[in-house]
C-alpha distance (Angstrom), angle and dihedral (degrees) to the residues before:
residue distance angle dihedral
X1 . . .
X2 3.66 . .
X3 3.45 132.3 .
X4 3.70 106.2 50.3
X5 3.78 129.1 152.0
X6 4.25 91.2 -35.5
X7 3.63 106.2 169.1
X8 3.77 138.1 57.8
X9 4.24 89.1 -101.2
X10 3.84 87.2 107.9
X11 4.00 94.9 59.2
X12 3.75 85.7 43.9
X13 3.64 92.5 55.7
X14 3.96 98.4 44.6
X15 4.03 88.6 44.1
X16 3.89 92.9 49.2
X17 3.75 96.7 38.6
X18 3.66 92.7 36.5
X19 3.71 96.1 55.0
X20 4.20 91.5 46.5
X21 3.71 82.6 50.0
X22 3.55 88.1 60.5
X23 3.55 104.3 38.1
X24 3.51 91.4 49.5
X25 3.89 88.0 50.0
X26 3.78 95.8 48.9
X27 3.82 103.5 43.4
X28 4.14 93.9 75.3
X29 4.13 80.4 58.7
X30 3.68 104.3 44.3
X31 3.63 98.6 34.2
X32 4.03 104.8 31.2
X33 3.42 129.3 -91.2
X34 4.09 106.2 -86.9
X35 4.20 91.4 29.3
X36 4.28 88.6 96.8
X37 4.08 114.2 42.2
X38 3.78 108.9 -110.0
X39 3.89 89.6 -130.8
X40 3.92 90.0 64.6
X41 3.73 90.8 38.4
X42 4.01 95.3 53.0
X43 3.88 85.6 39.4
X44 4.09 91.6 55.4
X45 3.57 84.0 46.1
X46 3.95 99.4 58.6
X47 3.43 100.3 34.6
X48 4.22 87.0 47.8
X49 3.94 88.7 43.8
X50 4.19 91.6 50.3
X51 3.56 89.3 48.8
X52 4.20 92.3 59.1
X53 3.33 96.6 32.4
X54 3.99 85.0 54.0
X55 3.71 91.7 38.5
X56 4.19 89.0 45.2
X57 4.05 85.5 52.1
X58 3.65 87.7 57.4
X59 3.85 88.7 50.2
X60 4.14 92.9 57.3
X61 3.30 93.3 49.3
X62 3.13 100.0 59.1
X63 3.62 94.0 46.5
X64 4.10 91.5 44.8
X65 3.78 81.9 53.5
X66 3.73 92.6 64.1
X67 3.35 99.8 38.0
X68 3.92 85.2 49.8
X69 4.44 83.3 50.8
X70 4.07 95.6 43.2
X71 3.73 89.4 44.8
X72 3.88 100.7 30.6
X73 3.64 90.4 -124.5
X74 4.24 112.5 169.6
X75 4.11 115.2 -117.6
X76 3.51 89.1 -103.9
X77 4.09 95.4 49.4
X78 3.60 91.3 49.8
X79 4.07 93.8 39.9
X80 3.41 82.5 59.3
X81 3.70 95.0 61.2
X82 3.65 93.5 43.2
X83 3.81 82.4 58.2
X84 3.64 92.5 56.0
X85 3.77 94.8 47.9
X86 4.41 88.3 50.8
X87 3.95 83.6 61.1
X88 3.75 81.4 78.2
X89 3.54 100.1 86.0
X90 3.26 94.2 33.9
X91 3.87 92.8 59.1
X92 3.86 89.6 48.8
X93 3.35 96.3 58.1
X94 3.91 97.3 48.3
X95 3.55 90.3 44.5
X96 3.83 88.7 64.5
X97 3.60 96.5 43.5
X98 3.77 96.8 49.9
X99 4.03 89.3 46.3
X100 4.22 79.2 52.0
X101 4.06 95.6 35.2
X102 3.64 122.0 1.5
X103 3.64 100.3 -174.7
X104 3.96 91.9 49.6
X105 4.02 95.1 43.6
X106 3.67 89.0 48.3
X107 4.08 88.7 51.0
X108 3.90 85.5 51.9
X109 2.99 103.2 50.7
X110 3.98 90.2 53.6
X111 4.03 85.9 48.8
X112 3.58 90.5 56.6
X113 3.62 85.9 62.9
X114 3.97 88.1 59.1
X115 3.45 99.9 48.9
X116 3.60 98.4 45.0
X117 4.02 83.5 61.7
X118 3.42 94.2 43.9
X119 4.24 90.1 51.1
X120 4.32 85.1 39.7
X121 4.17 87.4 52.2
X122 4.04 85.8 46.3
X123 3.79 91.6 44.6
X124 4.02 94.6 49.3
X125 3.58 81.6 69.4
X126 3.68 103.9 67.6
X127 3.43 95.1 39.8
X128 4.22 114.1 119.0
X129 3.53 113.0 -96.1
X130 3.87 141.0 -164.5
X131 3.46 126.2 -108.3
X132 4.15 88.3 -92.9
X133 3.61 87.3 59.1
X134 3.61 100.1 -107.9
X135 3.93 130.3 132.8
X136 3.70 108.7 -146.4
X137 3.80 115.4 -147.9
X138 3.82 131.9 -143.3
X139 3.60 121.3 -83.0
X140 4.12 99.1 -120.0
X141 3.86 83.9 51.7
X142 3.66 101.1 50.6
X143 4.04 87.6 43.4
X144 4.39 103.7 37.6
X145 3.99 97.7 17.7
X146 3.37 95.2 58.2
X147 3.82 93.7 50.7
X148 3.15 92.6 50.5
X149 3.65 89.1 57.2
X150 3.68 96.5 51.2
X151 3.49 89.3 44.7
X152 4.30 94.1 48.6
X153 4.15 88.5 49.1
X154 3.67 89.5 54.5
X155 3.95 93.6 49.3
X156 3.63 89.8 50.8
X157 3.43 101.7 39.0
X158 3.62 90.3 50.3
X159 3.92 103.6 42.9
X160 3.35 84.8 46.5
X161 3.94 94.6 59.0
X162 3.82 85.4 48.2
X163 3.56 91.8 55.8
X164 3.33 97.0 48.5
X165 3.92 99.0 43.5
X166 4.42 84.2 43.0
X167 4.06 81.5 52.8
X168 3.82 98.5 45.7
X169 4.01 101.3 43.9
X170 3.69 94.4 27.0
X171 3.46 91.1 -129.2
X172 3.78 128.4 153.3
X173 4.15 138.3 73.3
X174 4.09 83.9 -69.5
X175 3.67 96.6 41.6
X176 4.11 95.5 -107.3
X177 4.28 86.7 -61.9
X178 3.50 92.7 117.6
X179 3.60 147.7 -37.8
X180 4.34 117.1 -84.1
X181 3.80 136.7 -138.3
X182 3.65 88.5 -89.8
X183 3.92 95.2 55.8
X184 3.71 86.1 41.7
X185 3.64 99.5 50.3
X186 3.99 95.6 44.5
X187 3.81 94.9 52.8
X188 3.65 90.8 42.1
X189 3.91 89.7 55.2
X190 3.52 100.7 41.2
X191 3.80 94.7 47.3
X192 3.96 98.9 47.4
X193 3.80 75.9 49.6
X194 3.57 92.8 70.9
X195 4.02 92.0 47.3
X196 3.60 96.9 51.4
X197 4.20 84.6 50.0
X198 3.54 95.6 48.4
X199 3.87 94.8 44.0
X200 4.12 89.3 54.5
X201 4.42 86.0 50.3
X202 3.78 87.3 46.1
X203 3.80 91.3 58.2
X204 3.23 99.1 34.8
X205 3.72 104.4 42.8
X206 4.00 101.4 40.0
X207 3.59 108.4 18.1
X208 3.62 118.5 92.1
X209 4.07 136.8 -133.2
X210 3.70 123.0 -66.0
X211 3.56 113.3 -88.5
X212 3.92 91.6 7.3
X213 4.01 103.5 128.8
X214 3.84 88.0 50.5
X215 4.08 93.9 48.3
X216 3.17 88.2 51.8
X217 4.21 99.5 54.8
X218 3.75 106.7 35.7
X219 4.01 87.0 -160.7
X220 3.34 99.3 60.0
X221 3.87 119.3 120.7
X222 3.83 123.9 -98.3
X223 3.84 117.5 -66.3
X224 4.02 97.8 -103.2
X225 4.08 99.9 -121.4
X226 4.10 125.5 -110.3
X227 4.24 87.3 -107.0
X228 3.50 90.6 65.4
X229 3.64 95.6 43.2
X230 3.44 93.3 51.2
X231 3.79 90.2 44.6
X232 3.98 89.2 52.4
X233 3.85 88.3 44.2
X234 3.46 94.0 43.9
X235 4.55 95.0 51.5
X236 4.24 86.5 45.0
X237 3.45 91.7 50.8
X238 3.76 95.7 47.4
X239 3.51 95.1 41.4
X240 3.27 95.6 46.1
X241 4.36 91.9 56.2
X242 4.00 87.7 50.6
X243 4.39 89.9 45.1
X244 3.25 85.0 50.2
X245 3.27 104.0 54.7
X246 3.71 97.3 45.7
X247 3.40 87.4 49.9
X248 3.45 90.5 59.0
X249 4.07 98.1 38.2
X250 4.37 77.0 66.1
X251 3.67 94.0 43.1
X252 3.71 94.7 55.5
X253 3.91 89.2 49.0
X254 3.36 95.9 50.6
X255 3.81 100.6 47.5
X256 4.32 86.6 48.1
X257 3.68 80.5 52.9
X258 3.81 93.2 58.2
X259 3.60 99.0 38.8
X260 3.47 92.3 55.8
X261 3.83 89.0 52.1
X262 3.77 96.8 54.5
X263 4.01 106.6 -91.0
X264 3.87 123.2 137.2
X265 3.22 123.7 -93.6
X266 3.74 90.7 -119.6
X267 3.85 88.4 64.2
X268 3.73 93.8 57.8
X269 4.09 85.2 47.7
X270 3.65 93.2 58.6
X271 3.61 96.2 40.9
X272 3.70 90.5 58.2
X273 3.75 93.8 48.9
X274 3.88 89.1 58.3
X275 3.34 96.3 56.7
X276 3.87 88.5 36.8
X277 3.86 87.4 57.9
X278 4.00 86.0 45.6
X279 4.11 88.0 114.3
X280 3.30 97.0 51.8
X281 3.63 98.2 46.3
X282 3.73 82.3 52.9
X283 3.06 101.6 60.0
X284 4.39 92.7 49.9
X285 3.86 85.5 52.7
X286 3.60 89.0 48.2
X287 3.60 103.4 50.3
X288 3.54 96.2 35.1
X289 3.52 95.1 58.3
X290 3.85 88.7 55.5
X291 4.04 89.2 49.2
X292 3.16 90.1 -106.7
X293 3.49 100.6 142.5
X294 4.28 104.3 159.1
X295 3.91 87.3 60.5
X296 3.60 95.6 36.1
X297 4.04 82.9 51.7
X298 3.85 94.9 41.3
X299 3.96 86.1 53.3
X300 3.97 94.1 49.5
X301 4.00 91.7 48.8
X302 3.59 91.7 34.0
X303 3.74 86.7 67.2
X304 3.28 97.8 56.0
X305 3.49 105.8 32.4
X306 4.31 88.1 46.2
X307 3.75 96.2 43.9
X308 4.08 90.3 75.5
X309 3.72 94.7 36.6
X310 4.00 100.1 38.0
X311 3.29 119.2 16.3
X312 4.17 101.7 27.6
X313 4.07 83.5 51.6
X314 4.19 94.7 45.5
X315 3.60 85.5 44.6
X316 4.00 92.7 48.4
X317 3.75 93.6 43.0
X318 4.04 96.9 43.6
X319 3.85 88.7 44.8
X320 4.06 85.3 57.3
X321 3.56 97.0 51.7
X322 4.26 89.0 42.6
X323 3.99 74.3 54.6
X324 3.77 98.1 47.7
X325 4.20 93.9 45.6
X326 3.47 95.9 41.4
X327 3.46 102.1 -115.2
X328 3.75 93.2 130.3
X329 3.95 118.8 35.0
X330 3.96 116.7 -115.5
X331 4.04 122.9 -150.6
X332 3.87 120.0 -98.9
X333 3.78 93.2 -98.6
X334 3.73 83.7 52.3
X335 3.79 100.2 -108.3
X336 4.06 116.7 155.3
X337 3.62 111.3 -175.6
X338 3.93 106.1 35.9
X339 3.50 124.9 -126.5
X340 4.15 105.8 -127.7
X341 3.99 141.5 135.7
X342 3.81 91.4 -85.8
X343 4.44 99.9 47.8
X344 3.71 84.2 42.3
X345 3.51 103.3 45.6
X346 3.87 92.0 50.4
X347 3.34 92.4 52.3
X348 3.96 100.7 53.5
X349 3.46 92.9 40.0
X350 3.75 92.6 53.4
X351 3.98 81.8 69.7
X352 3.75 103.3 73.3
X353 4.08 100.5 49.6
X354 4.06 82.2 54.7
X355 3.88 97.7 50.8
X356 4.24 92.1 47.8
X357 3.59 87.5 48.4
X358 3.53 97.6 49.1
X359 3.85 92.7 46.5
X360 4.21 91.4 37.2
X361 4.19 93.1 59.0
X362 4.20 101.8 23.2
X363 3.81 94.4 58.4
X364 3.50 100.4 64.3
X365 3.97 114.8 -10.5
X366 3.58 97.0 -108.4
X367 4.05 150.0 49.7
X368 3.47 142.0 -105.4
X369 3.52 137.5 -166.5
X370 3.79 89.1 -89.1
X371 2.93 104.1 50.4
X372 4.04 95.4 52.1
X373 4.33 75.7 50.9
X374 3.81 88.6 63.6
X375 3.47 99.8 43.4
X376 3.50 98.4 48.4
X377 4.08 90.5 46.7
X378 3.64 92.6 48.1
X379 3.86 103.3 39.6
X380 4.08 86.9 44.6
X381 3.77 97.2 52.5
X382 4.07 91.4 41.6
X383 3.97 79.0 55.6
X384 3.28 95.4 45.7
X385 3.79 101.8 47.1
X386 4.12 91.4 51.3
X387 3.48 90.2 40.0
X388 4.14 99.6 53.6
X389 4.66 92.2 18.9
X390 3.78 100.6 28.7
């Protein structure tokens, strides 16, 4: 697993971005509110968050690296838990938007899910291929991915039946408004469930012993030690929160911006979950550039296959509590999350990009030119359609 995040680019990235961050948060305070446009201040504030969140990306991997060389963890293994630490941002972000907006956060958080298979479709093609034209994919992916997969389709497939048929008969303890903290909090539970399982199989199917890769070359370097990984770990995590939030700060003025102009709700929504996805896609850009591909692939599928069994459940279960302390309002029949074109729609259509990807990496292990074809067509028009009818 060499070549990871060597170099001191990362500490230039969170210094530089860090410090426009805070320039561009300080200047309302110390000059007046009004004295800087907003444009220029929500514009310092996404380039500045990009470059630590970037920068912060950098950071993890470095520390998944040596966790993945003191534990003898494969690239993919340990890409994989790089992925999970980039949700960290991402969960920041939504956090403040469903304290703001719960029935909008909880729509982009679903989104996310659809652009991270739209970027995953995109990314299958520049992966290296054989002379047939085939990619061929990591073991742990073709084996726990893929269940996840099937497993995500039939989540969304079904709750989205549910809220349809709650909708349409008005049936339910809340009269098919919406769905409560109960609902919330029991599909929140039993999805993260699944994570936390498939995360133990990961590691214990397809990771190897500790200190394996460096028994088995006698020249390789010095196992980095578990203060520096937890120091690395500790910076990317940290950063991350604080790109994240800029990031966000920028999001938020750029989707008021288009709503006042006119554009669809939906088109805000999927704006948002971009830039709430901006971690993740850091990390692919990152490790990609360093030929990395295993954790550059782990990241990609990570963000699909975690978005339903990490972030959708967070989101679920934090909305609840929001519920529970009244931070965000509930309807008289005591509904939380609404039950409308745009929550349902999300959730139904989250169903096909799940089934192709299942079928597209179980049949065989790997991907052709095709198959990235499909994906592409089919994850682009399910964009489309929510973005423009949604």
């Amino acid at each position: 697993m060499a070549g990871g995040g060597e170099g001191n680019g990362w500490i230039k990235k969170l210094g530089g971005g860090g410090a426009i961050v805070g320039v561009a948060t300080l200047a309302p305070r110390l000059l007046g509110h009004g004295a800087v446009p907003e444009w220029l201040l929500a514009t310092a504030l996404g380039l500045g968050g990009l470059a630590v969140v970037f920068g912060s990306c950098e950071a993890m991997i470095k520390s998944v690296e040596g966790i993945g060389k003191r534990l003898g963890w494969n690239p993919f293994v340990a890409g994989t838990m790089g992925g999970l630490a980039s949700n960290v941002p991402e969960l920041v972000m939504l956090g403040f938007v469903l304290a703001a907006a719960p029935r909008v956060g909880f729509i982009v958080t679903c989104l996310t899910l659809h652009i991270g298979a739209l970027v995953l479709g995109v990314y299958s093609g520049f992966l290296p291929r054989d002379t047939t034209g085939h990619a061929r994919l990591p073991e742990p992916l073709v084996k726990i991915n893929t269940d996840l997969f099937a497993a995500a389709a039939g989540v969304f497939l079904g709750l989205g039946l549910v809220m349809i048929m709650l909708r349409a008969f008005s049936a339910g303890d809340h009269g098919g408004e919406g769905l409560g903290v109960l609902d919330l909090t029991v599909i929140g539970v039993a999805l993260l469930s699944v994570q936390v399982i498939a995360t133990i199989e990961l590691v214990r199917r397809f990771s190897g012993k500790p200190g394996e890769s460096a028994a088995a070359d006698p020249a390789a370097e010095p196992l980095p030690s578990w203060g520096s990984i937890a120091g690395y770990g500790v910076i990317g995590l940290v950063a991350s929160v604080i790109g994240g939030h800029a990031v966000g700060d920028f999001a938020d003025v750029l989707v008021a911006g288009l709503a006042e102009r006119g554009y669809a709700e939906m088109v805000g929504a999927l704006l948002l979950a971009i830039f709430a996805s901006a971690g993740a896609f850091a990390m692919i850009i990152t490790s990609h550039s360093r030929k990395m591909f295993d954790v550059a692939l782990a990241a990609a599928a990570g963000q699909v296959s975690q978005v339903p069994f990490v972030v959708l459940p967070v989101a679920m279960m934090l909305l609840a509590l929001l519920a529970v302390t009244g931070v965000v309002p509930t309807a008289a029949s005591g509904a939380v999350l609404p039950i409308d074109l745009e929550t349902t729609s999300v959730v139904v259509l989250a169903f096909p990009p799940m089934l192709l990807l299942w079928k597209a990496i179980q049949d065989d292990g790997q991907v052709n030119i095709v198959e990235t074809a499909a994906m592409i067509c089919v994850f682009g028009i399910v964009v489309f359609l929510l973005a423009v009818h949604g």
